[in-house]
GUNU-845262 format. One line per field, with one value per residue: residue in one letter; residue number from 1; x, y, z of N, C-alpha, C, O in turn. Coordinates in steps of 0.001 Angstrom, whole numbers, plus 524288, in hexadecimal, padded with zeros to 5 digits. Layout:
N
type a_...;
seq NUM_...;
n_X X_...;
n_Y Y_...;
n_Z Z_...;
ca_X X_...;
ca_Y Y_...;
ca_Z Z_...;
c_X X_...;
c_Y Y_...;
c_Z Z_...;
o_X X_...;
o_Y Y_...;
o_Z Z_...;
***
This chain:
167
type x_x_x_x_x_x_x_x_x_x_x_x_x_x_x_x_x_x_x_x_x_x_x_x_x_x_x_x_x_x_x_x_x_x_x_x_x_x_x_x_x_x_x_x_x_x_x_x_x_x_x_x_x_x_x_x_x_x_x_x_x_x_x_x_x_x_x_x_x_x_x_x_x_x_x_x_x_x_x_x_x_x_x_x_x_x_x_x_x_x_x_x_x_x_x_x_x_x_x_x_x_x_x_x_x_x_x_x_x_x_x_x_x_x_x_x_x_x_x_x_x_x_x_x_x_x_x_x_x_x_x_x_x_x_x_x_x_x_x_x_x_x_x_x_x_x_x_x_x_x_x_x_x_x_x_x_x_x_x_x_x_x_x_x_x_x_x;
seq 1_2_3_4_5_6_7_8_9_10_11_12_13_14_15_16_17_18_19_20_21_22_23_24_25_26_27_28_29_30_31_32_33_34_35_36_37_38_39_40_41_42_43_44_45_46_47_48_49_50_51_52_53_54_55_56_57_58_59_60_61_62_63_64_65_66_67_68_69_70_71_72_73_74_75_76_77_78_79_80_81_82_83_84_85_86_87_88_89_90_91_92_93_94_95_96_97_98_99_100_101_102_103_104_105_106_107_108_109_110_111_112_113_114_115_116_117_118_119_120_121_122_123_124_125_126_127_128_129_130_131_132_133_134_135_136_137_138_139_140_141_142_143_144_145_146_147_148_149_150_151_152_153_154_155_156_157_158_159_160_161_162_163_164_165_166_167;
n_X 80348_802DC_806AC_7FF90_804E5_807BE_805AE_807AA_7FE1B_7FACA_7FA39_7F446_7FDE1_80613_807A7_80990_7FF55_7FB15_7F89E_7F6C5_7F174_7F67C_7EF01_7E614_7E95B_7E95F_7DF60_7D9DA_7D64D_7D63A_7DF39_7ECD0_7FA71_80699_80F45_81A4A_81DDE_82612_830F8_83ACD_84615_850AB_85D08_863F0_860DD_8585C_84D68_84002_83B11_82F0B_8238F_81B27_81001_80E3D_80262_7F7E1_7FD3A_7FBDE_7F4F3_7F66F_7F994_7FCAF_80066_8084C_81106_81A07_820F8_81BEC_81B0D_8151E_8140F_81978_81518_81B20_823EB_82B3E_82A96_8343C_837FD_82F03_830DF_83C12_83BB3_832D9_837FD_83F94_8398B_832F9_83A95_84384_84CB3_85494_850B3_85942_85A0B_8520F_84672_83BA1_83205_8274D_81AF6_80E26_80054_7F91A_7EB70_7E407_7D505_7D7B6_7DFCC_7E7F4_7F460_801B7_80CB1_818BA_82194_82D82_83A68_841F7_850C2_856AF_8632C_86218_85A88_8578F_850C7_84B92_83DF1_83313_82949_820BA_81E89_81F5E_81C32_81F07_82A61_830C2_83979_83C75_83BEF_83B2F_83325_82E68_82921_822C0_81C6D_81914_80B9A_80770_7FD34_7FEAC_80231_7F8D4_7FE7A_80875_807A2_806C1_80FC7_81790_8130B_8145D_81E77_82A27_83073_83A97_83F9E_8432A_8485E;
n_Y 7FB5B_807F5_81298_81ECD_82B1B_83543_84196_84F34_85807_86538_87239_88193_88639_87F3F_87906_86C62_8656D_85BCE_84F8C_84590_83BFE_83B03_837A6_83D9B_84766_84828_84A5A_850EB_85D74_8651F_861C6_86702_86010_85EBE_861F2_8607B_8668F_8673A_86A10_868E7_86DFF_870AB_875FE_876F0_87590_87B4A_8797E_875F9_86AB8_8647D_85C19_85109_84C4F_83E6E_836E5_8342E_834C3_83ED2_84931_84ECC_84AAB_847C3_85046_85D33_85F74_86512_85E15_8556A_85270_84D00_852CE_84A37_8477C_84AC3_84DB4_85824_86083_86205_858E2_85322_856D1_8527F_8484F_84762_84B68_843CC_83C79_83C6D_83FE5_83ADF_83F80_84549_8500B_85BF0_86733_8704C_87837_87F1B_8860C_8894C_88A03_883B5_880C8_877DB_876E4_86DA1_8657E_85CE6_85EFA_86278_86AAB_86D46_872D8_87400_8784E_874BC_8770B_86FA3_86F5C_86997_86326_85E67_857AD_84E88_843F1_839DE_83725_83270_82E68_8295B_832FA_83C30_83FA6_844AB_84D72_8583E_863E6_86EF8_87E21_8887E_88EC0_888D9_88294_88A3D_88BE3_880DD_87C89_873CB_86BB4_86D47_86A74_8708E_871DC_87306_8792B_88194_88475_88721_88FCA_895CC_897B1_89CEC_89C3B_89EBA_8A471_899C1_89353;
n_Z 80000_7FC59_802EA_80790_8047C_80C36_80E91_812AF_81A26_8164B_81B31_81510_81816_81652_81E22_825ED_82758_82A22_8246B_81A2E_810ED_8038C_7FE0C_8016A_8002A_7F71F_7F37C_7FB22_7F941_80410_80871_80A9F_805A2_801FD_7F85F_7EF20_7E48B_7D7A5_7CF4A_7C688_7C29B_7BA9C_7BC3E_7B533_7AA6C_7AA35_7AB92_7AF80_7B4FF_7B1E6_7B0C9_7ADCD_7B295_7B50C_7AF7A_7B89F_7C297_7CA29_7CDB6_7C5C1_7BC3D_7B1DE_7AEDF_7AEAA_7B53C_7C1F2_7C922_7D583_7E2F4_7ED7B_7FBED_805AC_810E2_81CA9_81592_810AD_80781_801C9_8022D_7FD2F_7F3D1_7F07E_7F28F_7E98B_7E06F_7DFF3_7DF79_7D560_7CCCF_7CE35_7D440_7DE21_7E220_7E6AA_7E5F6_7E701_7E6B6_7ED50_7E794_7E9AA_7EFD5_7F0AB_7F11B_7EBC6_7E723_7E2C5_7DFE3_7E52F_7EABD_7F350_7F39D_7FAEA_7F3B6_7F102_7E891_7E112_7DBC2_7D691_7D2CB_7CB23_7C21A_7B9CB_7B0DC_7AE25_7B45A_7BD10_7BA12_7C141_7B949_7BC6D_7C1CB_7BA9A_7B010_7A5EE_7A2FB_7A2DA_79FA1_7A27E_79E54_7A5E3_79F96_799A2_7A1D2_7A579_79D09_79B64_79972_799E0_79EAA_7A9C8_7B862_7C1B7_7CB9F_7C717_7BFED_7C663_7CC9C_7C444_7C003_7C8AC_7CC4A_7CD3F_7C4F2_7C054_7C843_7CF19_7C89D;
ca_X 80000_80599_807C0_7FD8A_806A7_80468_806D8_80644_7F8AA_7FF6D_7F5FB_7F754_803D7_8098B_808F3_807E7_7FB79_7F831_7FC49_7F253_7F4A2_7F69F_7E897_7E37B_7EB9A_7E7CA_7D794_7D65E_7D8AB_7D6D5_7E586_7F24A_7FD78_80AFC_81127_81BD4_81EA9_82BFE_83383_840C0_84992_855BB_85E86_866B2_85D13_85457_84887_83E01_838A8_829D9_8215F_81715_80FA6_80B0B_7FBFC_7F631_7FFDF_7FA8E_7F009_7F85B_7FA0E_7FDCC_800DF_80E3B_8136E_81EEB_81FDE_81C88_81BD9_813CD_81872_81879_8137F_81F5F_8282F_82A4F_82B12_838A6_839A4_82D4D_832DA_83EE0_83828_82EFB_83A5D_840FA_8346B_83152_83E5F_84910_8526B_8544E_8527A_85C83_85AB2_84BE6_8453E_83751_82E14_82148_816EA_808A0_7FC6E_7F4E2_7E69C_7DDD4_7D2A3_7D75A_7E35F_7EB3B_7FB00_804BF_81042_81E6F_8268B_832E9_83C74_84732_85349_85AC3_8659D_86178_855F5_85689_84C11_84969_83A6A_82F04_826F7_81CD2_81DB8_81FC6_81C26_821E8_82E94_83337_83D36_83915_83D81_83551_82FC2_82B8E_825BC_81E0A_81953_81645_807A2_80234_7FCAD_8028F_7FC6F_7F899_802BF_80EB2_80732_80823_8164B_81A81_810EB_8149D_823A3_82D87_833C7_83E91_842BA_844AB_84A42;
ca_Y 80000_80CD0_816B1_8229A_82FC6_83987_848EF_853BE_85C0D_86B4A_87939_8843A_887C4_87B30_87589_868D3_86631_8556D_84AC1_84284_83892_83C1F_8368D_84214_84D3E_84B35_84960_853BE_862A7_8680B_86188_8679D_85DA5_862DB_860A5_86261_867E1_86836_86830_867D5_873D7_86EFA_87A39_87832_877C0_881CF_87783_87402_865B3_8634D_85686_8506C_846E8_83A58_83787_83106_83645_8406B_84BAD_851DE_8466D_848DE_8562C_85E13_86332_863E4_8590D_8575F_84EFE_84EE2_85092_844F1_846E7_84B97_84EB2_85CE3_86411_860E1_85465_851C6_8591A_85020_8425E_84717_84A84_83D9E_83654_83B56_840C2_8372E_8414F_847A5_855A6_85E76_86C49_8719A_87DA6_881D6_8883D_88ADE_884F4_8852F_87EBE_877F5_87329_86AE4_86318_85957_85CC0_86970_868E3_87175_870F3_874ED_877D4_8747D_87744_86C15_86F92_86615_866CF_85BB4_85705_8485A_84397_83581_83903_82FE7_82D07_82A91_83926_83E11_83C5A_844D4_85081_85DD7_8675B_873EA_8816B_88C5B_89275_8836A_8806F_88CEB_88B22_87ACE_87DF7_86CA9_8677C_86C95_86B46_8746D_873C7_87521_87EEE_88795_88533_887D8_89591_89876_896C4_8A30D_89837_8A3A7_8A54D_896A8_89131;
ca_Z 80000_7FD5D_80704_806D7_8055A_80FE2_80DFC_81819_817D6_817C7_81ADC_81035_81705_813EF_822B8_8270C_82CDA_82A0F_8212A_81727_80CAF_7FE67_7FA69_805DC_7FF4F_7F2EC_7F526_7FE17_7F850_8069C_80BDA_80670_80507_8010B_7F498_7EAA5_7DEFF_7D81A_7CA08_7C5CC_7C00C_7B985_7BBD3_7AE3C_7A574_7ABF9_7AA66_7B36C_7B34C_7B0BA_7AF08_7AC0B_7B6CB_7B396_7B11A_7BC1B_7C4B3_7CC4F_7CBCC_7C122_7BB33_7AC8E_7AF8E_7AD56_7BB8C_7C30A_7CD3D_7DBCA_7E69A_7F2DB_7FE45_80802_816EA_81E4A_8136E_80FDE_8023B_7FE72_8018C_7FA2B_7EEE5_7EEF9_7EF86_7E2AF_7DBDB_7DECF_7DC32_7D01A_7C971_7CEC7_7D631_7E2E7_7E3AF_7E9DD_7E4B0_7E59F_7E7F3_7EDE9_7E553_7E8D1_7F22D_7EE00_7F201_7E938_7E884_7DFB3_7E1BD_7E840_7EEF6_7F51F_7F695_7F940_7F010_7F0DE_7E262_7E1C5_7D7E5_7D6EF_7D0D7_7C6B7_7BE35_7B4B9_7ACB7_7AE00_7B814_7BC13_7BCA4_7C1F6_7B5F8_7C15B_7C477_7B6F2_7A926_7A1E4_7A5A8_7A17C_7A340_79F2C_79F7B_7A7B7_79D4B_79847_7A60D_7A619_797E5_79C2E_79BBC_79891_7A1C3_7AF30_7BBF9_7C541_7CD78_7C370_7BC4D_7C9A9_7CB58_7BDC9_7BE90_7CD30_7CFE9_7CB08_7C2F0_7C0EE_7CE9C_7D0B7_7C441;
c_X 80372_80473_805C0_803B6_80364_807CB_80316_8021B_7FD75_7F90C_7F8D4_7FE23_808FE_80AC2_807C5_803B3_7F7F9_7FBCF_7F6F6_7F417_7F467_7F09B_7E54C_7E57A_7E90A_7E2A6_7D6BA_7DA03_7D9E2_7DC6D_7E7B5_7F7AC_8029B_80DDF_81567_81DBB_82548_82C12_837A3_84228_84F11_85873_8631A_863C8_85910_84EE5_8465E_83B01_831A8_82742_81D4C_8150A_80D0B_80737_7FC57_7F99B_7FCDC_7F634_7F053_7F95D_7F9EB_8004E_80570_80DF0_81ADA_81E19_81F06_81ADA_81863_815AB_81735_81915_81982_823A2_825DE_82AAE_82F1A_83975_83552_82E81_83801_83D42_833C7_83297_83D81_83D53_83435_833CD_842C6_84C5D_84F08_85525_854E2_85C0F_853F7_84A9E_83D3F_83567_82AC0_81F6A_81047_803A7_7F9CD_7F02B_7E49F_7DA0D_7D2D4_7DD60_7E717_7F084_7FDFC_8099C_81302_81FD6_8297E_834EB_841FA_84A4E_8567B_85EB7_86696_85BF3_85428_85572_84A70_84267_83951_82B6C_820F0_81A59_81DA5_81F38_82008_827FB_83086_83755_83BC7_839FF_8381F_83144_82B22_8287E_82137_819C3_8162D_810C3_80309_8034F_7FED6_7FFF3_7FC53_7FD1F_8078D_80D4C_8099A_80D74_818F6_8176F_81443_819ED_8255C_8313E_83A9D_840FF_84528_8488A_851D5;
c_Y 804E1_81074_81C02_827F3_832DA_83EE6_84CE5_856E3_86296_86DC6_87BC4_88591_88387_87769_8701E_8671E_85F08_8536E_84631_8401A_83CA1_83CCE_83CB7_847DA_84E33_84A24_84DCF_85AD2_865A7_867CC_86452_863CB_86070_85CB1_8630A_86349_86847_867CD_868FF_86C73_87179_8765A_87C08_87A2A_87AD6_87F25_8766A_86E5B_865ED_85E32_855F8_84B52_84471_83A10_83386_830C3_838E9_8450A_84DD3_84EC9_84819_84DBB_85741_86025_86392_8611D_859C2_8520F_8505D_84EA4_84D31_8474E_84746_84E34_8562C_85EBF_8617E_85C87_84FEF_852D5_8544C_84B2B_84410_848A4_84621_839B6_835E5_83DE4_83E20_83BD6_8444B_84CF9_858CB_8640F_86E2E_8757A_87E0F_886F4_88B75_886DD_887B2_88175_87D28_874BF_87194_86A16_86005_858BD_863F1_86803_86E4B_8715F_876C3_874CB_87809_873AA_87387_86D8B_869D5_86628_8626B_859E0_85040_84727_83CEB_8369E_834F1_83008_82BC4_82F65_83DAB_83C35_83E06_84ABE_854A1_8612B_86B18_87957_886EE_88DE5_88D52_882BD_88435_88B4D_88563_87C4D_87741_86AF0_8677E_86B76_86F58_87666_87547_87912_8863D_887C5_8883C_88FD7_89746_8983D_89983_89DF2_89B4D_8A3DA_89F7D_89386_89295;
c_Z 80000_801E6_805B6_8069F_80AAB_80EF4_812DF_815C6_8190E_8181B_816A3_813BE_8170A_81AA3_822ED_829C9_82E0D_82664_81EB7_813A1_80619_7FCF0_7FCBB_802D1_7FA21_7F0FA_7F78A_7FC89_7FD12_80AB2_80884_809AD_80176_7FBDA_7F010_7E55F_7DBE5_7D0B2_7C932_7C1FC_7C014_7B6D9_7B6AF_7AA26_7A539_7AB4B_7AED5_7B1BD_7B449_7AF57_7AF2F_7B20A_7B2C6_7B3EE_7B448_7C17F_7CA47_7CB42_7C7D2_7BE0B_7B524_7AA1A_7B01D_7B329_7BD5B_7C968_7D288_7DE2E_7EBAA_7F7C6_8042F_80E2F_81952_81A79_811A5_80B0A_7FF0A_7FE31_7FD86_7F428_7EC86_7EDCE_7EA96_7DFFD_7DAAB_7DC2A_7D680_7CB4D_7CAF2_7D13F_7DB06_7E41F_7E6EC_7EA56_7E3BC_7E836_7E7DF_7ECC3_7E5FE_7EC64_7F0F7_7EE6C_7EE95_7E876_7E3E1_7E2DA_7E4A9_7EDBE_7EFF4_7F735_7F5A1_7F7F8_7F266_7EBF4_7E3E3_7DCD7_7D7A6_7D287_7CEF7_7C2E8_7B93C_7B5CE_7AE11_7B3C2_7B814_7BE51_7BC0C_7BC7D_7B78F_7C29A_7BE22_7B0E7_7A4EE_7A3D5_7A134_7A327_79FE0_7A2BA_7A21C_7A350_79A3C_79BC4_7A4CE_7A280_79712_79D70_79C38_79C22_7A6B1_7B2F2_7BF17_7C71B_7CBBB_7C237_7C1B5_7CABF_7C849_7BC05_7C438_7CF79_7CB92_7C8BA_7C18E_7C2FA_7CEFD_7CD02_7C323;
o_X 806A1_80027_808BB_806C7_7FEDA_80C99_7FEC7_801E8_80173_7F4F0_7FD04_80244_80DB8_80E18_80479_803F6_7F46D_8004F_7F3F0_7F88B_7F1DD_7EE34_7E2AA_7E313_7E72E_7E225_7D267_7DE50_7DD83_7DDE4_7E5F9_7F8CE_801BF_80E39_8142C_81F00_828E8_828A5_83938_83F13_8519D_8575D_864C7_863CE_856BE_84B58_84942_838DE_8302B_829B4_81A7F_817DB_80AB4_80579_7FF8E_7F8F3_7FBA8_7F3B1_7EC69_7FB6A_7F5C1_801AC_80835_80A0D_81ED6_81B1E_820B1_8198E_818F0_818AC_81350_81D5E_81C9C_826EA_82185_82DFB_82E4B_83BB7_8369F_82D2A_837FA_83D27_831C2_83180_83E67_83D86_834BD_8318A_846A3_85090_84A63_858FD_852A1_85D64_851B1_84D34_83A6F_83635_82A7D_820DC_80EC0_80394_7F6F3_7F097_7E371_7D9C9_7CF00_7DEA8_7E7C9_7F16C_7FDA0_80C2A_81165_81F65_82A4B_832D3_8461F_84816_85836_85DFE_86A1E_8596D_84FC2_85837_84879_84175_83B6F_82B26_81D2A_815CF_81BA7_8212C_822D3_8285B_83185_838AB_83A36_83964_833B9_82C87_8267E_82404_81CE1_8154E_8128D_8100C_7FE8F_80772_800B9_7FB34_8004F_7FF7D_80A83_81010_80B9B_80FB9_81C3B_818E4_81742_81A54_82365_834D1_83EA6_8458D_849F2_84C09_8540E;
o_Y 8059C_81028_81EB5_826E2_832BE_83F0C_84D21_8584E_86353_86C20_87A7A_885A6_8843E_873FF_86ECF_86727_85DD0_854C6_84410_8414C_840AC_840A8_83F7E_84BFA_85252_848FB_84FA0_85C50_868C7_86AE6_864DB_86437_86422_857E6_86700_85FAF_869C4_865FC_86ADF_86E15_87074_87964_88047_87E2E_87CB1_88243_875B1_86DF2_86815_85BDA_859A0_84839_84622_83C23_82FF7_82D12_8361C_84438_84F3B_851B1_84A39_84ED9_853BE_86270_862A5_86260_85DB3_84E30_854AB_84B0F_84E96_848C1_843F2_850F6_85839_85B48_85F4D_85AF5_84BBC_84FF4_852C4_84969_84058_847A2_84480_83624_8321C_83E7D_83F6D_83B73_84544_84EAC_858E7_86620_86D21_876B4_87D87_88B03_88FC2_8824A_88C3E_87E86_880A6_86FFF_87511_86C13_85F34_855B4_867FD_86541_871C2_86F6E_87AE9_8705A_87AB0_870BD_875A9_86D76_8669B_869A3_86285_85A39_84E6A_848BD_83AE5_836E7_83224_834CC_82CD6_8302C_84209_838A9_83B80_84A0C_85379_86151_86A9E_879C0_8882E_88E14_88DDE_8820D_882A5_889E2_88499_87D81_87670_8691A_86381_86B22_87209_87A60_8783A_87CFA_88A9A_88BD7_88B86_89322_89AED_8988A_89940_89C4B_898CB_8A3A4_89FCE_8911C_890D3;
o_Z 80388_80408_80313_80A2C_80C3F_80ED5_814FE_8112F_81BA1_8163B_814A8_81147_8178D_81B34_81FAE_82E96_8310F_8255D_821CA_81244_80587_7FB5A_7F9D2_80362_7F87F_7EC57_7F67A_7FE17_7FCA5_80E11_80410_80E54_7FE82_7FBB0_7EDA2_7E274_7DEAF_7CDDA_7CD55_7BEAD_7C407_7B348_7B52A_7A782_7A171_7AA64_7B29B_7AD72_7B851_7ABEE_7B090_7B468_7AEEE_7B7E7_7B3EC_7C482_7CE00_7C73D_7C568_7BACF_7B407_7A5A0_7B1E2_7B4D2_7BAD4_7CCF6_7D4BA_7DBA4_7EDBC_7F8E7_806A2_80FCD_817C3_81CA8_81176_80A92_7FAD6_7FA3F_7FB93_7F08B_7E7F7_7E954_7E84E_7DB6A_7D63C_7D8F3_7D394_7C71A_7C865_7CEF0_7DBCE_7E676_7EB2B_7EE78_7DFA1_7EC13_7E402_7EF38_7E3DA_7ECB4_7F09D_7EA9C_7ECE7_7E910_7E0C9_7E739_7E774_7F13F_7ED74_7FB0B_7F250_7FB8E_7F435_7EA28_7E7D1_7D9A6_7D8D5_7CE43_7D215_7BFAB_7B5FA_7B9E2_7AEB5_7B75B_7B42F_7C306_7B8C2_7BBED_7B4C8_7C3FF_7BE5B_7AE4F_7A1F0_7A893_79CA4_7A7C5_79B5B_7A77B_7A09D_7A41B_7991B_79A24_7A371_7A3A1_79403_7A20A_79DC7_79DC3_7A89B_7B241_7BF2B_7C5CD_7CE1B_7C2AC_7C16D_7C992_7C990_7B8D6_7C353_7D441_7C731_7CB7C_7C24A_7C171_7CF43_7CF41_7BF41;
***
């Protein structure tokens, strides 16, 4: 039998205030569960990485984004940031930079996300095939102009971070 996930409930100012399974976070819009966001900036070629998820994946499920991870009952931001880029690009991030944090709700579920910008200084990626269908590297003015098929949450990233300042 697998082992339910459990994730910390947070208030808007990101506190800790309980702890519920996965199935609970993402059924009920009125918890927020903490989550994050991340993509890769290879600092040679001045590109940022982009992908595609797999259908049947998750709610975005066919949909172009940039990747994330939830984050697991006790653990904090970064360390969820590092196990999703191990999981689902093969390496161990060392060099990364906080973004942006931003609340966001659907119908069925409310989390509050962390961006993180991981620095790289190559291209070649053992990715999950699990976690990704298809992969990009693509220059700012490409990301902005990526208008197929994004989801919500990339689209606010990609409008709402001074890509300028951090790059």
């Amino acid at each position: 039998m697998e082992k339910q996930e459990t994730f910390d409930i947070v208030n808007e100012n990101d506190e800790v205030i309980g702890t519920t399974s996965r199935e609970e976070c993402h059924n009920n819009p009125d918890i927020i569960h903490r989550g994050v966001h991340f993509t890769l900036y290879n600092k040679n070629s001045k590109r940022i990485f982009f992908s595609k998820q797999p259908m049947g994946k998750r709610k975005d499920q066919g949909m172009n984004i940039f990747l994330g991870e939830h984050v697991l009952s006790g653990e904090d931001y970064e360390h969820a940031l590092i196990r999703g880029v191990e999981e689902e690009l093969g390496f161990t991030p060392t060099n990364f930079k906080e973004l942006g944090t931003k609340i966001f709700q659907d119908k069925s579920e409310k989390e509050c996300a962390k961006f993180f910008l991981v620095y790289v200084d190559k291209e070649e990626l053992r990715v999950d095939p699990s976690e990704v269908e298809n992969e990009w590297w693509l220059d700012i003015k490409e990301l902005k102009d990526f208008d197929d098929n994004v989801s919500t949450m990339t689209k606010y990233w990609i409008e709402n971070i001074d890509w300028n300042k951090v790059l």
